[in-house]
N, C-alpha and C positions, 0 to 999 in steps of 0.2 A: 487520379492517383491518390491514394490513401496514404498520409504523411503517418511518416514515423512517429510513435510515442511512446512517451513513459504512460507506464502502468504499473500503479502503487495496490498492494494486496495485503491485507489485515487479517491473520491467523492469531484465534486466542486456542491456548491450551486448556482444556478444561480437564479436570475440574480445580486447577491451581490458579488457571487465570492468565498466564504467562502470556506476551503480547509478542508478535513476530510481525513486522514491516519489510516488506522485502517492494524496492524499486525494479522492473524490470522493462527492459527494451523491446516493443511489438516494429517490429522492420515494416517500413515502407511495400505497399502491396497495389496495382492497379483495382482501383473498385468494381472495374466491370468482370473482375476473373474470381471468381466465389474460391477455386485452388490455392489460386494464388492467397488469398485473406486465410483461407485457415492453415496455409501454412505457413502467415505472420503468423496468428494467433496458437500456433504451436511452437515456435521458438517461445514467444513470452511465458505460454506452459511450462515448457520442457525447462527454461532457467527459472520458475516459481520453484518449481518442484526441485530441481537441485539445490537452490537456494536451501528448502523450507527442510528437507531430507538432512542435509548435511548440518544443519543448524542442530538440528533436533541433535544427530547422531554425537556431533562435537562437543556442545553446549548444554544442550538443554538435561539431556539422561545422565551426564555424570553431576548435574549438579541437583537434582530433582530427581527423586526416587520414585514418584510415584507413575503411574500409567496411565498416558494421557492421549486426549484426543483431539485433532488438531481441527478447528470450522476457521472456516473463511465467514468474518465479518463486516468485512469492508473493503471497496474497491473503488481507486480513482484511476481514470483515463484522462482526467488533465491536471492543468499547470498548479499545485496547491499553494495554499498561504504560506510565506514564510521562506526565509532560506534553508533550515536545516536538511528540509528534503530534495532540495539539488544538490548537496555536498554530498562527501565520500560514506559509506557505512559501513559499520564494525562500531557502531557506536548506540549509547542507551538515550534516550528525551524521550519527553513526552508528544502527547500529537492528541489534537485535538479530531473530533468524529462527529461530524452533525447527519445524521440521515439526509434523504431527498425524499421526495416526493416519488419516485422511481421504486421506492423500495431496499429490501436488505436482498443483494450488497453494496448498492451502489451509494456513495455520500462522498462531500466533501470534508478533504482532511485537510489538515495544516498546523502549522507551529505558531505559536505566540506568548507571549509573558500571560497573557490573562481571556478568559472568552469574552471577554467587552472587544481585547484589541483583535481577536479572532473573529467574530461578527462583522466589525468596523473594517477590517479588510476585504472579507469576502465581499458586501455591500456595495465597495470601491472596486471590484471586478465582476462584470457585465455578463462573462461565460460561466463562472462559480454560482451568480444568480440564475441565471438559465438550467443550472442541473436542480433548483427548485430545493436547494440545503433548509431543513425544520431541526429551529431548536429544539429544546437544547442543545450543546454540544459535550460531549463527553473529554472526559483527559483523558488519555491511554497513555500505560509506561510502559512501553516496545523497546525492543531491542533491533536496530534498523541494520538490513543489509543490500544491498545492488549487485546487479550482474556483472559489472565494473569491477568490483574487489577481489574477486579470486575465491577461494575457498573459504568455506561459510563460518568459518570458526570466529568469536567475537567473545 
């Protein structure tokens, strides 16, 4: 049986840059039933996308005139550094982005005062080294939301 998880998904607006973090829930799915899987992997879908939709419609267009277009550049499927991305969202921080070895989109994210103490944690967890994170790390200023909060406005 496939455990539930969080699934963290990084949309930059181009061409202004804008950062959108959205956390969302992939449901518990048996691993032998390929149905069953894509249709966890479509709940965690179906809440990006309302997430990512209702931010835009709420947030983003009445403050930001120009016309933009949203990429997915980063995605985690486990536990990241830091507390701020287990907490509640409707709130702005930074987050740090180190690539993997996997490629774009996949990397590890996470929060910390500096990328020395964001290195030094990752280093200290065993599964974060396993998905093969290549410095650099970038700081990203996202504006974070979860499928937990209710409607997208922040």
């Amino acid at each position: 049986m496939g455990s539930q998880i969080d699934v963290f998904r990084l949309f930059e607006y181009r061409p202004c840059g804008h950062g959108l973090l959205v956390r969302v829930v992939r449901p518990a799915a048996p691993n032998a039933f390929q149905g069953a899987l894509d249709a966890a992997d479509a709940v965690a879908d179906e809440a990006t996308e309302r997430l990512r939709t209702g931010w835009e419609r709420e947030h983003l267009r009445p403050r930001c005139p120009h016309p933009h277009t949203a990429a997915l550049v980063a995605e985690m499927q486990d536990v990241p550094v830091g507390e701020d991305l287990h907490g509640p969202g409707r709130r702005q921080f930074g987050v740090w982005v180190a690539p993997t070895e996997y490629g774009v989109p996949w990397t590890v994210l996470g929060t910390a005062a500096t990328e020395e103490e964001f290195w030094r944690a990752v280093r200290d967890d065993d599964d974060l080294l396993g998905l093969g994170p290549r410095a650099p790390a970038e700081l990203r200023h996202v504006h974070f939301l979860t499928d937990e909060d209710g409607p997208a406005s922040s």
